[in-house]
C-alpha positions as CSV (number, residue, x, y, z in Angstrom):
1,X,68.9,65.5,-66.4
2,X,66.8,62.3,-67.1
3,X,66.4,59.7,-64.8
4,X,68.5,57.4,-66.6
5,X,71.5,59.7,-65.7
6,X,70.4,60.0,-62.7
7,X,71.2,56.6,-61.8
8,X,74.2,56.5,-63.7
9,X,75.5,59.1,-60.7
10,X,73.6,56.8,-58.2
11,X,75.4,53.6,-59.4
12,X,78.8,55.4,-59.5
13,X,78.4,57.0,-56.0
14,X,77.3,53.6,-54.6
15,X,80.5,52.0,-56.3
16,X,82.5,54.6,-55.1
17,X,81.2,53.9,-51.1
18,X,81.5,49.9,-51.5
19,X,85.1,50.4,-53.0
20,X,85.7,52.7,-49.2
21,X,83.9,50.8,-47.1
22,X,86.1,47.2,-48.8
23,X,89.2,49.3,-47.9
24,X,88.3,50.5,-44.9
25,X,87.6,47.3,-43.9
26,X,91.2,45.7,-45.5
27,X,93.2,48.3,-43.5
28,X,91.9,48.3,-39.6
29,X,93.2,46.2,-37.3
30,X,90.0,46.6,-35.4
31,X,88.0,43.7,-35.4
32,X,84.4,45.2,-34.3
33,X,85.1,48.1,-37.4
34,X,86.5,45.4,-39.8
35,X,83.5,43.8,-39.6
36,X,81.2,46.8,-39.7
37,X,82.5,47.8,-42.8
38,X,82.5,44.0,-44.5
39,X,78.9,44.1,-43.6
40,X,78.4,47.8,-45.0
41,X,80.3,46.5,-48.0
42,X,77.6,43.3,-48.6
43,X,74.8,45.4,-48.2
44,X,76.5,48.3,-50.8
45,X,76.9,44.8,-53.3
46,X,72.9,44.3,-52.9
47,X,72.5,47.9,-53.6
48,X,75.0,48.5,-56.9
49,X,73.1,45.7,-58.3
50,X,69.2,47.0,-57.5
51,X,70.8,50.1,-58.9
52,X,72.1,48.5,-62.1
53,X,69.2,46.0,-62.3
54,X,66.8,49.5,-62.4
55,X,69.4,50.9,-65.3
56,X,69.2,48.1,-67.4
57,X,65.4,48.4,-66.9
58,X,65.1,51.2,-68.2
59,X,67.3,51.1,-70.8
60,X,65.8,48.6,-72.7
61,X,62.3,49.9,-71.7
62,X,62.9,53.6,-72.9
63,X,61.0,54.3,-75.3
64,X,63.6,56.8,-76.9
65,X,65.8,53.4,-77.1
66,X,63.3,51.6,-79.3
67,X,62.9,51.6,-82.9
68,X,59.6,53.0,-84.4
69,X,58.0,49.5,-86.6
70,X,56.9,51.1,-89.8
């Protein structure tokens, strides 16, 4: 497994968890928990896009990506 698809996994989990925690948060009635979980679904947002910010990195850095110049 290379550390490309590594992330990919990462960046699925973390979409997974934001896609809970929004829910969660959408279907309590608890106010201290609803906004718990709004919170932990910002700070899942911030961490998708570090994830896919890292992916795109290293996609267009790997050097099995390029084209040899001849």
């Amino acid at each position: 497994m290379t550390v490309q698809q590594d992330l990919q996994k990462a960046v699925a989990a973390a979409q997974s968890a934001l896609g809970t925690y929004a829910t969660f948060s959408e279907s309590t009635q608890d106010q201290s928990a609803k906004q718990m979980f709004k919170e932990m679904t910002g700070d899942m947002n911030k961490h998708v896009a570090m994830l896919n910010s890292r992916l795109g990195y290293l996609t267009e850095n790997n050097g099995l990506n390029q084209k040899t110049q001849a």
